[in-house]
C-alpha positions as CSV (number, residue, x, y, z in Angstrom):
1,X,-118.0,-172.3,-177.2
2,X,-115.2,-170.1,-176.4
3,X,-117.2,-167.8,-174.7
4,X,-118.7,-170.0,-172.5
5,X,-115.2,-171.3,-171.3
6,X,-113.9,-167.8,-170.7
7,X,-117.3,-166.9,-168.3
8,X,-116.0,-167.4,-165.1
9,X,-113.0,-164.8,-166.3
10,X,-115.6,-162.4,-167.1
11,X,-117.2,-162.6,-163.9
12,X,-114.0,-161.9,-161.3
13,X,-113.6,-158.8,-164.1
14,X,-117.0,-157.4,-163.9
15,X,-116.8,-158.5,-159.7
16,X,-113.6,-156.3,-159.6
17,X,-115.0,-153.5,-161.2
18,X,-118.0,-153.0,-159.5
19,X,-116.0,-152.9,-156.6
20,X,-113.3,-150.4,-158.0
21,X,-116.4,-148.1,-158.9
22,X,-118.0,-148.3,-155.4
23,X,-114.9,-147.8,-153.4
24,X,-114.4,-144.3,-156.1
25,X,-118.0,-143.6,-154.8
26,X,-117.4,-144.2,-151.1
27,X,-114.0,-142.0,-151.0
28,X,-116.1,-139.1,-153.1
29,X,-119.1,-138.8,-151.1
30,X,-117.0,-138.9,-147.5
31,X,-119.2,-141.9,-146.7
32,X,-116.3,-144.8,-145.6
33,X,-116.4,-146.8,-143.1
34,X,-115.1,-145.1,-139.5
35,X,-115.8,-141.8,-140.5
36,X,-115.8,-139.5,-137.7
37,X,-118.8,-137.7,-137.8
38,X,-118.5,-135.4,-134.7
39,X,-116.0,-133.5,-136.9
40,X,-119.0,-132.0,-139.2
41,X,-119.7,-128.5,-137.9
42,X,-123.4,-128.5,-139.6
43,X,-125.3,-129.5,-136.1
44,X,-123.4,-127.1,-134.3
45,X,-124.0,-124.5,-137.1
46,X,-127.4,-125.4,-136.6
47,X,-127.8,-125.2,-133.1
48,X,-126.1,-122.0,-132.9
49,X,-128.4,-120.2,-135.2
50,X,-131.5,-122.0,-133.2
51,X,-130.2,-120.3,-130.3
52,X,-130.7,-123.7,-128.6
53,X,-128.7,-123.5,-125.6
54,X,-128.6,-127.0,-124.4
55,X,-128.1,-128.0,-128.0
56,X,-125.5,-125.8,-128.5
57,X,-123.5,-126.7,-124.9
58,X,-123.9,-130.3,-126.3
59,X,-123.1,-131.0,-129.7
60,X,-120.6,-127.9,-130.4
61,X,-119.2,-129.1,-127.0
62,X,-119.0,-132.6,-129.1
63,X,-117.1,-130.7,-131.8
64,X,-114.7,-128.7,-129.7
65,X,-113.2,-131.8,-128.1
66,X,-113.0,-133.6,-131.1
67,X,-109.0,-133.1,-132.6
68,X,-110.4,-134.2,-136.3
69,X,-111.6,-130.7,-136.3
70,X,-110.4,-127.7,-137.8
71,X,-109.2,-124.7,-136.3
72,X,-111.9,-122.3,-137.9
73,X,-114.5,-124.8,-136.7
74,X,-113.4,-125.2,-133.4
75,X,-112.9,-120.9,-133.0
76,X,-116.6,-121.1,-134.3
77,X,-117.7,-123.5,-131.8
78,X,-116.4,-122.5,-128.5
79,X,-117.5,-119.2,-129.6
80,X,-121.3,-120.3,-130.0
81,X,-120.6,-122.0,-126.3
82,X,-119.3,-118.8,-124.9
83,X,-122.4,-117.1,-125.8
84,X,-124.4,-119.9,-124.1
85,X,-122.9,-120.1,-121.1
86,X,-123.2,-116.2,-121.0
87,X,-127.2,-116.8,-121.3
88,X,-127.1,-119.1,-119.1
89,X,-125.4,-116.6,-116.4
90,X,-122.3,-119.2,-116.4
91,X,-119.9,-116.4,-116.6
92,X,-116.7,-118.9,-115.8
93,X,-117.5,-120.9,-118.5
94,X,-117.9,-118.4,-120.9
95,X,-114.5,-116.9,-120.0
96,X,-112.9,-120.2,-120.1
97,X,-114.3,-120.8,-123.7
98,X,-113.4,-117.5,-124.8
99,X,-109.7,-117.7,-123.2
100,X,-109.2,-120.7,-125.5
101,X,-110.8,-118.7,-128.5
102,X,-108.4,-116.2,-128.6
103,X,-105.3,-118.5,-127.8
104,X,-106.2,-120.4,-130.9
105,X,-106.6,-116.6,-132.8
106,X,-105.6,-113.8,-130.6
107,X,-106.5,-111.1,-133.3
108,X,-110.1,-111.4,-132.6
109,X,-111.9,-108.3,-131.2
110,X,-115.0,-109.5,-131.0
111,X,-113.9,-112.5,-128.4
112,X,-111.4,-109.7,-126.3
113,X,-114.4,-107.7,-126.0
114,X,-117.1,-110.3,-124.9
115,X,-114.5,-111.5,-122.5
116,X,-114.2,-108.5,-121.3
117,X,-117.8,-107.6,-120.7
118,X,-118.2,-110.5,-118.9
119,X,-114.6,-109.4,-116.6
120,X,-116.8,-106.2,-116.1
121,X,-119.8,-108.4,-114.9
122,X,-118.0,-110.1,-112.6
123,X,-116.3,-106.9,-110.8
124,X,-112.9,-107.6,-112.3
125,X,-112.6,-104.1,-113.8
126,X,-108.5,-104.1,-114.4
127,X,-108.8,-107.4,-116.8
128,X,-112.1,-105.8,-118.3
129,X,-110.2,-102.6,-119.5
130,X,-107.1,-104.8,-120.9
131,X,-109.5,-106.9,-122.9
132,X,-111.4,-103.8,-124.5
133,X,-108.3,-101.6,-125.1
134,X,-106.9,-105.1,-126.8
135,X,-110.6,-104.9,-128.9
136,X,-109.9,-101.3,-129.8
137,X,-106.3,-101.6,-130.5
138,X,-107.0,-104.6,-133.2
139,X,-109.8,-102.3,-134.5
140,X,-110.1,-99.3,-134.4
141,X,-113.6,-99.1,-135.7
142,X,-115.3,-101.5,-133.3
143,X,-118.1,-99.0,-132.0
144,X,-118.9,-101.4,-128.9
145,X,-115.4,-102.1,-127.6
146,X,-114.7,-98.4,-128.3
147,X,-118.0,-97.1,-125.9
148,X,-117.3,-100.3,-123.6
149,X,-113.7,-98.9,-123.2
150,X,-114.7,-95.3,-122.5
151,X,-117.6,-95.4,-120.1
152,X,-115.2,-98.4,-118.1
153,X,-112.4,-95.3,-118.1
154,X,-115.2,-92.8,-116.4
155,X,-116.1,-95.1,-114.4
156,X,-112.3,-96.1,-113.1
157,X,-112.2,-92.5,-112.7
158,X,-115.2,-91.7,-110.4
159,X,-113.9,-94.3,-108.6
160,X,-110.0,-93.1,-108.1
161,X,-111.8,-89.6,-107.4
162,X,-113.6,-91.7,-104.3
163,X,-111.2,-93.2,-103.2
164,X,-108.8,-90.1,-103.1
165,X,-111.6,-88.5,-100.7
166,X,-112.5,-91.8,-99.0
167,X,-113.1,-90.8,-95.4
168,X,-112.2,-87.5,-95.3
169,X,-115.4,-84.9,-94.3
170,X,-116.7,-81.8,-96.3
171,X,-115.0,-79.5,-94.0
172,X,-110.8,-79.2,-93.3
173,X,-110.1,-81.3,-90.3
174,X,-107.2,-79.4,-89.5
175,X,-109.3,-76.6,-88.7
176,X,-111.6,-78.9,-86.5
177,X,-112.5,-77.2,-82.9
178,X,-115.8,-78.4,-82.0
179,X,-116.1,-81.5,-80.3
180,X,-118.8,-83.1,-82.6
181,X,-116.1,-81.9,-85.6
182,X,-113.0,-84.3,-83.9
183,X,-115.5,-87.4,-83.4
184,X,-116.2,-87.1,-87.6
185,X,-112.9,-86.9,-88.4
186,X,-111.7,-89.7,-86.5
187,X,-114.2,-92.0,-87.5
188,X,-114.1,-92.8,-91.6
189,X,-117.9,-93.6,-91.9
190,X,-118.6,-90.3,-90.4
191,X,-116.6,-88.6,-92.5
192,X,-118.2,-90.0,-95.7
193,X,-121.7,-89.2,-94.5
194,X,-120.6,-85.6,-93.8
195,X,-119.3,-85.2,-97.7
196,X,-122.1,-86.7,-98.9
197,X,-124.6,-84.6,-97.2
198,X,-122.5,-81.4,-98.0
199,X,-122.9,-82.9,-101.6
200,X,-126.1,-83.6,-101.7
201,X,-127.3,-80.2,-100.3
202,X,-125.2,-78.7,-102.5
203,X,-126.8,-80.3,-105.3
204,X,-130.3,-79.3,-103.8
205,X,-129.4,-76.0,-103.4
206,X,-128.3,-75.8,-107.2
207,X,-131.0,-77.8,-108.4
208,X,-133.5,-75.7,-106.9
209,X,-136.7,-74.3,-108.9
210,X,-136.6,-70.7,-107.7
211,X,-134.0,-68.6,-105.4
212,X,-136.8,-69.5,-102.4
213,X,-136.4,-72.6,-102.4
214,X,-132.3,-72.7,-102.7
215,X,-132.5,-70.6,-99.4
216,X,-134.9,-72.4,-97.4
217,X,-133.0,-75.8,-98.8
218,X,-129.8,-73.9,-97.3
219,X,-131.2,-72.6,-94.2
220,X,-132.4,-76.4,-93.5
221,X,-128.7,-77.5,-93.6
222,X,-128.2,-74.7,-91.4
223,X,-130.5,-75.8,-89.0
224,X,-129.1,-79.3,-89.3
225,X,-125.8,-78.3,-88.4
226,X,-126.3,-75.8,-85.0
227,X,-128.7,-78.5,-83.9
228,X,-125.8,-81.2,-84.5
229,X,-123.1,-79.0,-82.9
230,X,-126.0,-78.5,-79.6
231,X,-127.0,-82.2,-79.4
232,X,-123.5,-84.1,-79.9
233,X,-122.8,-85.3,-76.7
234,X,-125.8,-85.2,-75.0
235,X,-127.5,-88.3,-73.8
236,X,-129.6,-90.1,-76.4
237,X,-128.3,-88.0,-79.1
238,X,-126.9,-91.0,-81.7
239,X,-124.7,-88.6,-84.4
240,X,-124.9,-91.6,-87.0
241,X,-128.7,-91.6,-86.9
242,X,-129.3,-88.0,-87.1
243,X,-126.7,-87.9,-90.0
244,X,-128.6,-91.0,-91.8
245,X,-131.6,-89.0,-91.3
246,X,-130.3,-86.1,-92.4
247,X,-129.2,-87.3,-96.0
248,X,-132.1,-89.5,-96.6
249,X,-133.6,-86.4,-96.3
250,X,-132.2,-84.2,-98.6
251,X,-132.5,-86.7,-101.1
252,X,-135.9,-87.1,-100.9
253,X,-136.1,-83.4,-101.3
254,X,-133.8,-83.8,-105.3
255,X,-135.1,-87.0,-106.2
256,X,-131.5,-88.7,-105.8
């Protein structure tokens, strides 16, 4: 008898112990109510080692807005975005994605020297060096920034050299006499298809397969040059042209 009279006690005690076990299984398996998904990294883990673009753009783009994510997870995804936009040839999106990597870690070398081949791609060859020599200077060892950062240097190089001769001829304008001499020094354009032809035949000549050939390479400048000092001022004689002509020709002869 008792026990019947006590069964509705019994009931509320098993009721609120069921409950107690299922809210313990709910907190341990991450599975309450209003859960923000979007903070799981696993799709963008997975779309990132797909290579999926789109996927990638999409649901690491999900991740990377959302603030319940973490730090490491976010660095991850805009990361695995970077590198899509760069497939995608959206080089100011990749940039944008990797300024915000390395402002949420700035120790990465990796991310300086993505962003920096990417500076490179887009002509912006002052911000390119900065972001390898920043690759290189955080490691030392990084064989990619180090050979990114050295053939940018030569290249910086070759181009201070060209611009140091940048409309200036192969021969001293200050010892200029001839008339056709005067009109290539005082035009730029005229100048820099002088050098490069006195380049360029000098490469021929050096180049060459035997002695014969280096002199008959030589003799052809020669030629060039008494027949430009004759002509130059005549009518129909177009100095441009003939120098065009001229350097298309020698490098048809070296294979430049």
């Amino acid at each position: 008898m008792g026990i019947r009279r006590n069964s509705p006690n019994l009931a509320v005690a098993l009721i609120c112990a069921c409950l107690s076990v299922a809210s313990g299984v709910a907190h341990a398996t991450g599975s309450e109510p209003g859960e923000d998904v979007q903070a799981n990294a696993g799709p963008c883990n997975a779309a990132a080692a797909a290579a999926d673009d789109d996927k990638i753009i999409d649901v690491c783009g999900a991740l990377i807005d959302n603030e319940k994510a973490t730090k490491p997870d976010r660095v991850k995804a805009l990361t695995a975005r970077a590198s899509a936009y760069d497939r995608k040839q959206m080089i100011d999106r990749a940039i944008a994605d990797y300024d915000t990597v390395l402002k949420l870690d700035p120790s990465l070398a990796d991310a300086h020297n993505a962003r920096g081949e990417l500076w490179r791609r887009k002509g912006d060859r002052p911000k390119a060096i900065m972001d390898f020599g920043a690759a290189v200077k955080l490691d030392p060892d990084h064989a990619v920034a180090k050979a990114n950062y050295k053939s940018l240097s030569l290249e910086l190089e070759r181009i201070g050299a060209m611009m140091a001769v940048a409309g200036k001829p192969s021969f001293d304008c200050r010892k200029a006499r001839r008339p056709v001499e005067r009109a290539i020094c005082a035009d730029p354009a005229l100048a820099d298809l002088d050098r490069e032809i006195g380049a360029s035949t000098f490469r021929a000549v050096r180049e060459a397969k035997d002695p014969r050939q280096a002199r008959e390479l030589q003799r052809a400048q020669d030629d060039f040059i008494a027949r430009r000092n004759a002509e130059f001022g005549k009518p129909g004689y177009d100095l441009q042209k003939a120098m065009r002509e001229r350097l298309q020709r020698i490098n048809g002869v070296d294979g430049y």
